[in-house]
C-alpha positions, -999 to 999 in steps of 0.1 A, spaced: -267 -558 228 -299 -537 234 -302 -509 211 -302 -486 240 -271 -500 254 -254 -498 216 -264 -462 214 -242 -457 245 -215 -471 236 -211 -458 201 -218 -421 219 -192 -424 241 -167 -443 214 -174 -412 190 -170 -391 219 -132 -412 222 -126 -413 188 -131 -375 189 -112 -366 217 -77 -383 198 -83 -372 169 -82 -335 183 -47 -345 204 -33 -351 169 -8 -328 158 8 -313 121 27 -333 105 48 -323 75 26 -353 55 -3 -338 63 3 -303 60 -2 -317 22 -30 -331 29 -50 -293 30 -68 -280 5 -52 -247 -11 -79 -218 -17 -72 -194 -38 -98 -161 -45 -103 -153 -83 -135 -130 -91 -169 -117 -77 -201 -116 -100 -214 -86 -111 -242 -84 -89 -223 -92 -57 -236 -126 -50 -213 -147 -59 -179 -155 -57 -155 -177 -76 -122 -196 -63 -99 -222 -67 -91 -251 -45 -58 -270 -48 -48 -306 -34 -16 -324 -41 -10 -360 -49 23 -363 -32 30 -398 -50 21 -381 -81 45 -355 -73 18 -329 -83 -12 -313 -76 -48 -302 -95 -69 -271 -87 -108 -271 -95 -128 -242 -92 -160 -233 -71 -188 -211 -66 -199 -200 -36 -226 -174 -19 -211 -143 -5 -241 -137 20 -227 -166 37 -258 -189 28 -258 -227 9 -227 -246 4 -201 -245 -24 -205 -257 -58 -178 -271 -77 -176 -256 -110 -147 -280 -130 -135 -310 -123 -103 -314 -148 -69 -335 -147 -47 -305 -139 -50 -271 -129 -74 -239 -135 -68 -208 -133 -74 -168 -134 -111 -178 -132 -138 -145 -141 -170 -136 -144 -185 -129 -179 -214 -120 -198 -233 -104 -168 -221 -133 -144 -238 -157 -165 -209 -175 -177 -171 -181 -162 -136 -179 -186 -107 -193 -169 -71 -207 -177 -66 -244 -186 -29 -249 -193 -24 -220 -220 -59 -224 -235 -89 -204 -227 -120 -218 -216 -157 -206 -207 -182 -225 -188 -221 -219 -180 -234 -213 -145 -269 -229 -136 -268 -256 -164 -247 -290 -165 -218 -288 -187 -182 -291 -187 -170 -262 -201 -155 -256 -237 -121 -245 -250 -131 -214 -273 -97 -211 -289 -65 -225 -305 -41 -200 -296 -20 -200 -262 -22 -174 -243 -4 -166 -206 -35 -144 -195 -67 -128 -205 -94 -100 -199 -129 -99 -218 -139 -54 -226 -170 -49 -199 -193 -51 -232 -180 -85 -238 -171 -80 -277 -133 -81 -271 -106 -106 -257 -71 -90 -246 -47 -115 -240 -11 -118 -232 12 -138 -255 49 -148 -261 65 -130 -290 103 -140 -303 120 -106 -312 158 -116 -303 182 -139 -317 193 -173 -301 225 -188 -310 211 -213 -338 197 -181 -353 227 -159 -351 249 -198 -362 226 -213 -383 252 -245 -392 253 -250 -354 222 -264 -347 234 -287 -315 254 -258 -306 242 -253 -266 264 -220 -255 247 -187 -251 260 -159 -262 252 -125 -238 258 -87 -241 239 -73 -213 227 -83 -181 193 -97 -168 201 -133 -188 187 -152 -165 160 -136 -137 144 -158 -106 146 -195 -122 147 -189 -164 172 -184 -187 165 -152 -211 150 -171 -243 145 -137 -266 106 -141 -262 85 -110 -247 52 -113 -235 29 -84 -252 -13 -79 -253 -29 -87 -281 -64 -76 -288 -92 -96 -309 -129 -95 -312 -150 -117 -294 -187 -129 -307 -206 -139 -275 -221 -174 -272 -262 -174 -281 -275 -191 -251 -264 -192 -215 -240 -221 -223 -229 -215 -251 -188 -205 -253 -186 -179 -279 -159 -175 -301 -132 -151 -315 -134 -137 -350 -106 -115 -366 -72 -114 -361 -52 -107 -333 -33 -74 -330 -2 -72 -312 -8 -33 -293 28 -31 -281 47 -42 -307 83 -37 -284 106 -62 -267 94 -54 -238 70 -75 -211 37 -73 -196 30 -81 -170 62 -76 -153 84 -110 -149 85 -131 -128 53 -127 -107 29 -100 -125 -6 -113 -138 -34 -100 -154 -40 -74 -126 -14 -53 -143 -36 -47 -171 -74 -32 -175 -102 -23 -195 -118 9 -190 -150 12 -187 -162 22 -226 -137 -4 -239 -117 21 -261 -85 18 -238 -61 -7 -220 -40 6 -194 -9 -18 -186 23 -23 -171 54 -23 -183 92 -15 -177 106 -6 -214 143 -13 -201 165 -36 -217 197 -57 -207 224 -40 -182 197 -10 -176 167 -30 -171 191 -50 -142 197 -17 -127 166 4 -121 124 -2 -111 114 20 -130 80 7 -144 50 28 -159 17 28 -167 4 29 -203 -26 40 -219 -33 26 -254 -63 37 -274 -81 14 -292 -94 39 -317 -61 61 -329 -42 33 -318 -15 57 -301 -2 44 -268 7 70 -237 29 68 -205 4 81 -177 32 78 -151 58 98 -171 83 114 -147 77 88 -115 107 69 -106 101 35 -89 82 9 -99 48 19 -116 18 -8 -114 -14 -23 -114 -38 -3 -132 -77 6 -128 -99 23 -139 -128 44 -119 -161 27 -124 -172 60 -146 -136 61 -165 -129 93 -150 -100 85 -134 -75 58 -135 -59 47 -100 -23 26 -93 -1 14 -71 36 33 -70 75 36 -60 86 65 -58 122 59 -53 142 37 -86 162 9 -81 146 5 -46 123 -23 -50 109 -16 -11 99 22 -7 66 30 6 39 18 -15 18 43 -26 -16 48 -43 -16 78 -75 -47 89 -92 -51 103 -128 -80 128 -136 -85 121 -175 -100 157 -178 -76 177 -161 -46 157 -172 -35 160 -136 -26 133 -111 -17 135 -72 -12 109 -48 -44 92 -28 -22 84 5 2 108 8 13 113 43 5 78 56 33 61 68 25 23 55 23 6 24 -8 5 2 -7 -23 -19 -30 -39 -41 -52 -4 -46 -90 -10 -59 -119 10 -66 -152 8 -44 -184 4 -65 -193 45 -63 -158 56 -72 -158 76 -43 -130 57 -20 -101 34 -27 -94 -5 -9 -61 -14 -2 -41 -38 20 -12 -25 41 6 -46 67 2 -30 104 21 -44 134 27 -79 120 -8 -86 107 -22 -79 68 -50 -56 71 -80 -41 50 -81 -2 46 -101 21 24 -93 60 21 -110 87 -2 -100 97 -38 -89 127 -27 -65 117 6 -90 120 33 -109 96 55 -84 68 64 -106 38 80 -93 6 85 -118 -21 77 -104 -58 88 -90 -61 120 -73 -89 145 -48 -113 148 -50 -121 106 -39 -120 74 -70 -106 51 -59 -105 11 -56 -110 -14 -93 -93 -20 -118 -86 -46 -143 -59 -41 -179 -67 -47 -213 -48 -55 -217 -45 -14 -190 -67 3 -156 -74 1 -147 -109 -7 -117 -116 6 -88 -145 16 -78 -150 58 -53 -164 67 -36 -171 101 -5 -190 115 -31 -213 132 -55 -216 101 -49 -218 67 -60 -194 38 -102 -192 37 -126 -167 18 -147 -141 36 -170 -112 39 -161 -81 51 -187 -52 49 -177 -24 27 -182 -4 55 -159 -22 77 -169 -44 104 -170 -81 117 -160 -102 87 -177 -132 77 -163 -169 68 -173 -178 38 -157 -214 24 -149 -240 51 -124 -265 30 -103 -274 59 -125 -274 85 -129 -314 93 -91 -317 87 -86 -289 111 -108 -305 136 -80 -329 143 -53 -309 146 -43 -296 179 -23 -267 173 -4 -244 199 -4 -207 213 3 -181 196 15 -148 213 24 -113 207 53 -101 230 71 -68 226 110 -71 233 134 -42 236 160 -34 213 190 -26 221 190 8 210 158 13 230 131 3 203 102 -17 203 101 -50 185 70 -68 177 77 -106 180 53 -137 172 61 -168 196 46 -205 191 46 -228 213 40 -264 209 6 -282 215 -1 -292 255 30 -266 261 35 -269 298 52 -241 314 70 -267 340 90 -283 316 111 -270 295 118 -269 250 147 -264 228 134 -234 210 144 -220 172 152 -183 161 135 -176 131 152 -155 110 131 -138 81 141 -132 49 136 -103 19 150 -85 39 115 -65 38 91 -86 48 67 -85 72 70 -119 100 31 -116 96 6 -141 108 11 -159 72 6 -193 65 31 -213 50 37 -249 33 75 -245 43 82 -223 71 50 -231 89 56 -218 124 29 -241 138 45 -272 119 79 -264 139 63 -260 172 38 -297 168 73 -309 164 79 -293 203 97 -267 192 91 -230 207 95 -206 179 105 -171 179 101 -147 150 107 -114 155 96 -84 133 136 -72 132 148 -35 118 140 -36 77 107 -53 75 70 -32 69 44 -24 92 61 -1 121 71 30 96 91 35 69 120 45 87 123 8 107 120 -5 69 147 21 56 171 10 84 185 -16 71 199 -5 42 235 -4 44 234 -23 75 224 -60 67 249 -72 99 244 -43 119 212 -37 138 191 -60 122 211 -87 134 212 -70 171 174 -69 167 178 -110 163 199 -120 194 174 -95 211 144 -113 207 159 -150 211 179 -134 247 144 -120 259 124 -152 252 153 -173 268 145 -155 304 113 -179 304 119 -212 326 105 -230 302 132 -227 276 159 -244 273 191 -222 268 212 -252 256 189 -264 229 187 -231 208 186 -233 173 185 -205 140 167 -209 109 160 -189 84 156 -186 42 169 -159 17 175 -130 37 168 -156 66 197 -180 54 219 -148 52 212 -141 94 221 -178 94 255 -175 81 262 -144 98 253 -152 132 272 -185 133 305 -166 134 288 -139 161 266 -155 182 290 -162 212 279 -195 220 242 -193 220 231 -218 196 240 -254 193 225 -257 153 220 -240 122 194 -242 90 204 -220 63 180 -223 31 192 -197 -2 213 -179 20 240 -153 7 273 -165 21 297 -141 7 287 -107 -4 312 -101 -32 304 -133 -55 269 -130 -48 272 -88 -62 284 -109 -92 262 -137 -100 225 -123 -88 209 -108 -115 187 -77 -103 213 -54 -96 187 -25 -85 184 -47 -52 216 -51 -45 230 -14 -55 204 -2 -31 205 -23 -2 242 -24 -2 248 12 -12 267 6 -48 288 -21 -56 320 -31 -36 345 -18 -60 335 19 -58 360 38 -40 333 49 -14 320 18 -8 301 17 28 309 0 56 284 -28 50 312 -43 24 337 -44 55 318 -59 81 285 -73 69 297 -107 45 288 -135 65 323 -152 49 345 -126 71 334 -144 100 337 -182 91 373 -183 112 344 -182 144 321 -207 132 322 -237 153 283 -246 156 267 -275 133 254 -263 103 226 -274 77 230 -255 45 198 -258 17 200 -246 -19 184 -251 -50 197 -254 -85 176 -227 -102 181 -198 -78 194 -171 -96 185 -144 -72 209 -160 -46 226 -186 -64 237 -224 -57 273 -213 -51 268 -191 -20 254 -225 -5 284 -247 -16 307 -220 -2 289 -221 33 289 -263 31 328 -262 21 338 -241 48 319 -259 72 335 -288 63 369 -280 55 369 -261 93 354 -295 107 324 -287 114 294 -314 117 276 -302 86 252 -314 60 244 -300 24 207 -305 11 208 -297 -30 178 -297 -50 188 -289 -85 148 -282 -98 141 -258 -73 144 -221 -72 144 -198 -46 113 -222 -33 109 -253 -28 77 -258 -45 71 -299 -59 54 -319 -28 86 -349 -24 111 -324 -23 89 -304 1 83 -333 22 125 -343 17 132 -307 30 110 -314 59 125 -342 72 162 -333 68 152 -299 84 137 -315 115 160 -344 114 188 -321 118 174 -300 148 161 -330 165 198 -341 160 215 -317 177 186 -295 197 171 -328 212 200 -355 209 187 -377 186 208 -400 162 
């Protein structure tokens, strides 16, 4: 073959090859095939920014995270920083940039930037988290200390003895047992390394600065931005919720802490405030000492709020008051003058900054995304996007505000493959008259002509945003490549339109939130293109719970039902969850009080069972204590003891998430094998 006539033909077979590849279409499988980014730090001058990028070796059953550099200006190409077995984490800057510390397993290591090494572990002692003083001569760290008793302490002769013994609640939270340990900050000092390279080491010994049964960060999610450094190194300012047992189960109320290095007294800066109290930081002259705040106890969902401390004048106000949205994640910008934040507005995550003082609201991200989590830089913002067509990636937003600016492109060959569908903001009316924003997918090569069985998704929390996230579970775009339309409305009880939509449900979990529901699905169903006898509902947590309580009031809509960690029957759940500030709230008080609400009447999905007569695929895992395994088997034995067609899916090493890759990929199929079951007929 002339070369001419080769050139040809390998143009127009790339060109072939090309055009499949982009008809291809998500597949649970290779959902796992994407790289995870994750944003940790930005140098001190700006320039640079370091992340994390996670793949999973399904097979393995497990996945490994290596860290990265890359240029914030936009220009070169990544560097890869480690290259371990296993994961790292909680990566920062240090020493002027020169240098990065992060997390491998519970040790602490340090690595050069700009010479060829593999990093070094500077220490012995484990540690859960870590921040280096801005001069770089001290370590704070976060480690496990044993302050109760177990039952082979209180029985020493009964060593095999396995029972626990409890007198309060809060023994068990999210997926662990209480094991008497307490995670408190130590402080050591910390002799730099001598050349660019070299790791440094601690001297001294470590002093606990608590010294209380008490935790920091806050279980089970806080890290490391719960605690700071200010700026001259004398103080650490941290969170904590000194509450134990029953009480601790019962209220939010968190504060912020100021201990001082140098009379080694400790002070609550957020004496008097309620709700939960968080996420300290200091201005970048110390003056002032910003956080993120509740104001209302035991309700884990009030407004998020930003408060300032003015050292000198001992006085403290709030930064947004009068906003009606939640600030979250507050930060500093490099003059101390304004404050970053993330709130969620009308179903997207968004970028804001305001000024110290209250004034000059200006929203700095904008579109159909997700921006944050973010890190604030010398003259950007470095920050994560996110999409339902497009997984997480970092970018550049100007601290001005502006067009941001992708940054890291891990995905983007894999991407080029994928043909994903529409998505599409439609506004349905309630039936009280209100406006609700919801999200629909529709499948790849969607043709209007034809027509799609078509899922309800029902979200959980109950207050939390249907934004345009992207998930590994409940991917919205994975459902519709399987040629499914989705619709996921932003029902009464979830952030973003006011705090009064969020309020709403309280007190009302089947009331208007589930009107809000059959709303959305009952507008979208007018389309020609959907099929009103292939409906399905699917949901998780709050989600699940919709589940359960629309099959027994859905007159006849849907034909099949996914419930994952759903609670089935209000009463047992009141006893067997164990953050009672939740449920007091959202429930108004327990259901024994004498002036119990009406929520306790009509709202437990159980009342209803006598009407279920839809099939019915209940998910639950093991190590859920927030909603635990029983509410599922009570769902699956009613199902089945009524008659029902219905299937129980039961990881017992799984929480409230399914997180390990073959249990993923096992909730996958049953999910999809279940829908294609019933919504399109197939064995």
């Amino acid at each position: 073959m002339k070369l001419r006539h080769l050139t040809t033909f390998l143009c127009f077979a790339m060109a072939a090859q090309s055009l499949l590849a982009q008809n291809d279409k998500l597949t649970p499988e290779k959902l796992w095939q994407l790289g995870r980014v994750a944003l940790f730090d930005v140098s001190p001058d700006g320039k640079t920014a370091v992340y994390g990028v996670s793949y999973y070796n399904v097979d393995a059953n497990k996945g490994n995270r290596d860290l990265f550099l890359i240029n914030t200006d936009g220009s070169g190409k990544p560097r890869q920083l480690t290259n371990f077995e296993g994961n790292e984490n909680d990566a920062v800057f240090i020493e002027n940039g020169q240098k990065v510390a992060f997390m491998r397993g519970s040790k602490l290591w340090v690595i050069g930037l700009g010479h060829e090494n593999v990093g070094t572990q500077i220490s012995d002692l484990d540690m859960g988290g870590f921040k280096f003083s801005p001069d770089g001569k001290k370590l704070l760290y976060i480690a496990d200390v044993k302050y109760d008793k177990t039952t082979q302490d209180a029985h020493p002769d009964l060593k095999k003895a396995s029972g626990r013994v409890m007198d309060g609640l809060m023994y068990r939270h999210w997926t662990e047992w209480e094991d008497g340990l307490y995670s408190n900050i130590f402080v050591v000092d910390y002799n730099n390394g001598a050349s660019p390279i070299g790791a440094g080491k601690i001297t001294g010994q470590p002093i606990n600065i608590m010294g209380e049964p008490f935790d920091t960060p806050l279980k089970p999610d806080g890290g490391m931005e719960q605690i700071a450094w200010s700026p001259n190194g004398q103080q650490i300012a941290y969170t904590c919720k000194k509450l134990s047992g029953t009480e601790y189960a019962k209220s939010t109320n968190s504060d912020v802490y100021l201990y001082d290095l140098i009379t080694k007294k400790t002070v609550n800066i957020s004496e008097g405030l309620g709700g939960y109290d968080m996420n300290p930081a200091f201005s970048p002259d110390g003056n002032y000492l910003l956080w993120e705040s509740q104001a209302t106890p035991g309700y884990e969902s009030d407004r998020h709020r930003v408060m300032v401390y003015d050292f000198r004048k001992k006085t403290s106000w709030e930064a947004t008051a009068g906003l009606d949205r939640n600030a979250t994640s507050p930060a500093w910008s490099p003059d101390g003058r304004n404050i970053i934040f993330q709130s969620t507005e009308a179903g997207t995550e968004q970028l804001y900054s305001i000024e110290m003082m209250g004034n000059g609201l200006k929203q700095l991200t904008s579109g159909q995304f997700n921006f944050g989590p973010f890190v604030v830089g010398k003259s950007s913002i470095v920050t994560t996007r996110c999409s339902m067509a497009e997984p997480h990636e970092l970018f550049s937003v100007p601290l001005s505000g502006g067009r941001d600016m992708q940054l890291t492109y891990t995905n983007k060959d894999f991407l080029a493959t994928m043909k994903f569908g529409k998505v599409e903001k439609r506004i349905v009316k309630a039936t009280d008259g209100q406006p609700i924003l919801t999200w629909v997918a529709y499948p790849p090569d969607f043709d209007p002509t034809k027509k799609y069985p078509t899922l309800l998704y029902c979200q959980g929390g109950p207050q939390s945003a249907v934004s345009q996230f992207w998930s590994y579970r409940w991917n919205l775009q994975l459902m519709a490549s399987q040629g499914y339309i989705v619709v996921a409305p932003n029902r009464r009880g979830l952030p973003g339109f006011g705090q009064k939509w969020n309020d709403d449900i309280t007190g009302d979990w089947g009331g208007q939130a589930m009107q809000d529901l059959l709303s959305a699905i009952d507008d979208v169903a007018t389309e020609p293109y959907v099929n009103k006898d292939a409906l399905g509902c699917v949901g998780a947590s709050f989600g699940g719970y919709s589940s359960y309580w629309l099959a027994g009031n859905h007159q006849k809509r849907f034909k099949a039902f996914i419930a994952h960690c759903g609670m089935f029957n209000m009463e047992s759940w009141y006893g067997t969850t164990e953050e009672m500030f939740f449920a007091n709230h959202d429930l108004e008080g327990p259901y024994w009080n004498p002036n119990a609400g009406e929520t306790w009447k009509l709202d437990s999905p159980h009342k209803y069972v006598n009407n279920w007569d839809t099939p019915m695929l209940v998910i639950h895992g093991g190590l859920d204590f927030r909603v635990p395994e029983s509410e599922g088997m009570q769902a699956f034995t009613a199902a089945q003891m009524k008659g029902i067609p219905s299937k129980f899916l039961y990881f017992p090493d799984e929480g409230h998430w399914v997180q390990q890759p073959q249990n993923s990929l096992l909730w996958q199929r049953e999910f999809f094998g279940w829908l294609d079951r019933w919504l399109k007929n197939r064995p």
